[in-house]
N, C-alpha and C positions, 0 to 999 in steps of 0.2 A: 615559461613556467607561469601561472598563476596561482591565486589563493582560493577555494570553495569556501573560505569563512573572510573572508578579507575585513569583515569591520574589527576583528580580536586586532586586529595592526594599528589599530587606532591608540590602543593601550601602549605602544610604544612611545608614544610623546610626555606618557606619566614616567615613565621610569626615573628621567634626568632628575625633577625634581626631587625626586621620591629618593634616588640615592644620596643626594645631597642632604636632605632632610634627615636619612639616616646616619650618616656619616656624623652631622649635628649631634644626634641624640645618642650616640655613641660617648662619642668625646662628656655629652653632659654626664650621661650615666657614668662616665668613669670617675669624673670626678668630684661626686657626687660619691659613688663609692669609695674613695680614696679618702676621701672628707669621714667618712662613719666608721670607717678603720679604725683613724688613729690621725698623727699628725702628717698631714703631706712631705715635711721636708723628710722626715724618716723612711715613711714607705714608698716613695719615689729611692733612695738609697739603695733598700734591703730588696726591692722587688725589679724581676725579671719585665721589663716593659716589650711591646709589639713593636719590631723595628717599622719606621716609616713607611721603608720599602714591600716589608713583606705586610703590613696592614693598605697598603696601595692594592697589592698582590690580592689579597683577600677582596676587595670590594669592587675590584674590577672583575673578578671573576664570579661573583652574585653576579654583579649589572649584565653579564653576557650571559649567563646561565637564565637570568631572568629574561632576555631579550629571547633568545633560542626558545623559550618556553611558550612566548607570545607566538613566534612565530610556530611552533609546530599545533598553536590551537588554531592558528587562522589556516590549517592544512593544506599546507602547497600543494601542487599536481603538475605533472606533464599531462600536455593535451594528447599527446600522442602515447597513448597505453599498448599495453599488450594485445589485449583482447580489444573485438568486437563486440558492442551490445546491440542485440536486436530489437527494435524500435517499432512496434506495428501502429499503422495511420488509421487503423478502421475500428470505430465504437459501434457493437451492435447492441440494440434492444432487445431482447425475444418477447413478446407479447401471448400468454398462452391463457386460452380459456380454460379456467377448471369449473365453471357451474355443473351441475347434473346430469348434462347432455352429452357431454362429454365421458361419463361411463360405457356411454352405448359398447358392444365389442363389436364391431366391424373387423378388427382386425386378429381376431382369434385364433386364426391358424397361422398367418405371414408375420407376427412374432414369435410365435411359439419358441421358435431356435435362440432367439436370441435372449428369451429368459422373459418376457414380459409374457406372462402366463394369461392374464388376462384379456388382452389383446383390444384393449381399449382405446379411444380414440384418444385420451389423456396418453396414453400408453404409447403410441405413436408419434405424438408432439412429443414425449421425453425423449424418445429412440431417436429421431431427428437433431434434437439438440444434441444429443450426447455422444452419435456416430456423425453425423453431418458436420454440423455447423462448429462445437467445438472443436474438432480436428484441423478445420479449414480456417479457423481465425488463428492458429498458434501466432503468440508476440503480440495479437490484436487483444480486444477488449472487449467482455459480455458482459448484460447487465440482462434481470428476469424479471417482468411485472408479470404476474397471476390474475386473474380477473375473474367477477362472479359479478352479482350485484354491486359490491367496490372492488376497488384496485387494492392490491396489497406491491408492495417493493420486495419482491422473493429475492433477489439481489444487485445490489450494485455494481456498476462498471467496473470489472475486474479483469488484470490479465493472470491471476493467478488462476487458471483453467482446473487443472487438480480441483481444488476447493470448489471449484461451482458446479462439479460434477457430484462430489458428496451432496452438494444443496439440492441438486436436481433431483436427484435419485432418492433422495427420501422426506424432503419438506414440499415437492412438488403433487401434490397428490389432489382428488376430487374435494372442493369445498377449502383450499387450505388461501382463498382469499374469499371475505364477508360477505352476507347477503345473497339475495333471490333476484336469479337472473341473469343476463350477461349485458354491462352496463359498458360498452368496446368505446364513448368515450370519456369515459374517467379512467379505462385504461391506457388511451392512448396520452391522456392529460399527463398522469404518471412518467409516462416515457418521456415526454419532454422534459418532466422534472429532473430527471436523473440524469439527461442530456444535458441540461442545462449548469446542473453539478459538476459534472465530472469531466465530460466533453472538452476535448480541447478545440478552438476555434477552427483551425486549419485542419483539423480528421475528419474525413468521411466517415458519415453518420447514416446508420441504415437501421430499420424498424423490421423485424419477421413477425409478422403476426401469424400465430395459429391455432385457428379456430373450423368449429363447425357450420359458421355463418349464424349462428345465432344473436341477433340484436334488440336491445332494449330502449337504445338510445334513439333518440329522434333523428330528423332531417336536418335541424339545426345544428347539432352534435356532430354529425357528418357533413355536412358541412365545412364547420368549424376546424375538423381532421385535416379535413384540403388542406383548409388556407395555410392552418400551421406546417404541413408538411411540405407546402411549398415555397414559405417565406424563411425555415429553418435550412433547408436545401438537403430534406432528408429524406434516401431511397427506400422506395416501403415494395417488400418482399413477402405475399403469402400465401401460405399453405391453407389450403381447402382438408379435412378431414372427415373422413365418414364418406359411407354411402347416400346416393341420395334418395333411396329408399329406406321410407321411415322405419325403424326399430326400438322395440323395447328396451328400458332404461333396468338394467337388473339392481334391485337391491342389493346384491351381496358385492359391487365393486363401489358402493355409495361410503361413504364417511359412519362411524359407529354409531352415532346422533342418526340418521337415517334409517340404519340397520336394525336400534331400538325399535325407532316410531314402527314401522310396518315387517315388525317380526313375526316369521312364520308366509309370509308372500316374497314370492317371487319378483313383483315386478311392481317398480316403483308407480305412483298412483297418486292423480291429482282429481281431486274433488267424486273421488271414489270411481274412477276412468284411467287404464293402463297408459301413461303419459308415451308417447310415441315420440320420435326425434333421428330427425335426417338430416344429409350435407344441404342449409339451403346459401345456394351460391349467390344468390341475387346483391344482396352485401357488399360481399367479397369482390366477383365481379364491377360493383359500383365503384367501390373504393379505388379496383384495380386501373381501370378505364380514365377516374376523375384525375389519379394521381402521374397516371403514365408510368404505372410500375407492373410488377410482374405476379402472377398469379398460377399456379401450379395445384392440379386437384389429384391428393396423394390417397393412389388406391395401394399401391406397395412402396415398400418403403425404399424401391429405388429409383421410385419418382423425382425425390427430389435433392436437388442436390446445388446446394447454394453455393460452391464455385462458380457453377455455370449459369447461377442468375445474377450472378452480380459480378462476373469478372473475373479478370484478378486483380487481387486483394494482395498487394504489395506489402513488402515489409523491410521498409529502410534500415541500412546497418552503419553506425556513427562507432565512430573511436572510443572507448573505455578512459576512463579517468584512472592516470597511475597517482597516487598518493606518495608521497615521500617526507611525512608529517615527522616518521622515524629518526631522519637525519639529525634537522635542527633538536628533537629529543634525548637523543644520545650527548649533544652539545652541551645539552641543559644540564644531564646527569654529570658530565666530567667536567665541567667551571664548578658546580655546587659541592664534589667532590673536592677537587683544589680548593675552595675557599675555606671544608671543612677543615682536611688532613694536613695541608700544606703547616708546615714547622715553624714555631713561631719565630726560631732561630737560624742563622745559616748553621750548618752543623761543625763545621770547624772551629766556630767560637764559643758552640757547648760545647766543644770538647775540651777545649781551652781552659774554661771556668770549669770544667769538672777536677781536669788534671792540677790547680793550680789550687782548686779546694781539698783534693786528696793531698796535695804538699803542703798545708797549710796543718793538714790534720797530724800530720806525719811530723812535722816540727814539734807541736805541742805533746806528741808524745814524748818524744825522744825528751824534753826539757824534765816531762817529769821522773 
């Protein structure tokens, strides 16, 4: 057995004092009260006093009720519980472009079934995350950086999957991280931020970036991606989207800011020219080659499939903590009980002095 709170056991070494001290201030209060009554020699006479024993009886039974009370906050355990908890060893990043180019639909028909109507390359990075990659980490850990011109934190290292699927599915959208452009390294800056948060030292650590190869950042920038990905010991996974013939960017899958500015056209428009935008892999491929990882160009959406780029993706299972904090609790409630309820008197000697006052009453009638 052990304790999950073991410093509350420390408050055991107050007690001794602490009884003693009360025990004192007992005795003062009483007589102390005895004294504002009236005179002591009389009401030591006329009054029912706490026998020794059964006032023993009462403060040894606080002192153990309070001791069981310490113990069941310092919450003992058996190491060996019932259950199993599943323990997953792998924190994934997802890295997802949402600037503007990422509206393209490329994929307009190969999602149709599965409810992404618009078939967008944003649309395909969510479909991926959310039939792929969450299914495949169950017990493991996602965390979501968004990127545009900045990074935004769309979620932290969670293995609560449920919940980052509601996030996905509806705060993951075109434009829903800041700025103009796709800025891939302050996005990957972010992901080590988060890594570095939450990350436990011994879990394998992997990066999915998915993008359309669109970059703003420099040589030095990429660079810099290397080194840290190779000095943090972290597997970078990515997915290529789009075709790589260029396509028009539609207005109407752009953010309502967009859809304001150029209402009434069709298609989004830079310096008065239909902005054009395709897979360009050159990036992609750089990153993939520099870092020794893996790269995947997703034309349907059962290209990819991150089991099989990274393994298996183990998930260790440790012994459950039984609690039995109950036990010593119940201790607490039945000494604090006895020291309440317990009778100040043995009962045979009230009954003694009862019978002995009822003959006392019983003479004085008869006299008159």
């Amino acid at each position: 057995m052990h304790f999950l709170n073991p410093q509350a056991l420390w408050l055991l070494l107050v007690l001794p004092p602490l009884g003693v001290l009360a025990v004192w201030f007992a005795f003062k209060r009483k007589d102390q009260f005895i004294k504002d009554f009236g005179e002591a020699r009389l009401v030591n006479r006329n009054s029912s006093h706490l026998e020794p024993a059964r006032y023993l009886l009462k403060g040894v039974s606080v002192l153990i009720a309070a001791a069981a009370l310490i113990v069941s906050v310092a919450r003992p355990a058996f190491e060996k519980g019932y259950t199993e908890i599943p323990v997953g060893t792998v924190d994934v990043i997802a890295i997802v472009d949402v600037s503007r180019s990422m509206a393209v639909q490329d994929y307009k028909g190969s999602l149709n079934e599965t409810g992404y109507a618009g078939g967008t390359r944003l649309d395909m990075a969510r479909y991926l995350i959310l039939n792929d990659v969450v299914p495949a980490l169950k017990y493991n850990r996602l965390g979501v950086v968004s990127y545009a011109g900045e990074a935004n934190p769309q979620a932290f290292l969670s293995d609560d999957l449920p919940a980052l699927k509601w996030v996905l599915q509806r705060a993951l959208t075109i434009g829903s991280a800041p700025g103009e452009g796709s800025e891939l390294g302050k996005a990957f800056n972010l992901a080590f931020e988060l890594l570095d948060l939450d990350s436990d030292n011994n879990h394998r650590k992997v990066i999915v970036l998915l993008s359309d190869g669109g970059n703003d950042a420099g040589l030095d920038a990429l660079n810099d991606i290397v080194k840290q990905l190779r000095e943090r010991n972290i597997e970078l996974v990515i997915a290529g989207l789009g075709k790589t013939t260029p396509s028009a960017i539609p207005v109407s899958q752009l953010p309502q800011q967009d859809r304001d500015q150029f209402r009434g056209q069709e298609w989004y428009q830079v310096d008065g020219e239909v902005a054009m935008s395709g897979l360009e892999e050159n990036t992609l491929l750089w990153l993939k080659n520099a870092t020794g990882g893996r790269y995947v160009r997703v034309a349907n959406p059962s290209d990819f499939h991150i089991g099989n780029l990274l393994g298996r993706i183990e998930v260790k299972r440790k012994k459950g903590e039984q609690e039995v904090f109950f036990y010593p609790l119940l201790v607490a409630v039945l000494f604090f009980g006895i020291a309440v309820f317990a009778p100040r008197e043995r009962k045979e000697k009230v009954d003694d002095e009862i019978a002995q006052n009822i003959s006392i009453l019983g003479d004085r009638f008869k006299k008159r």
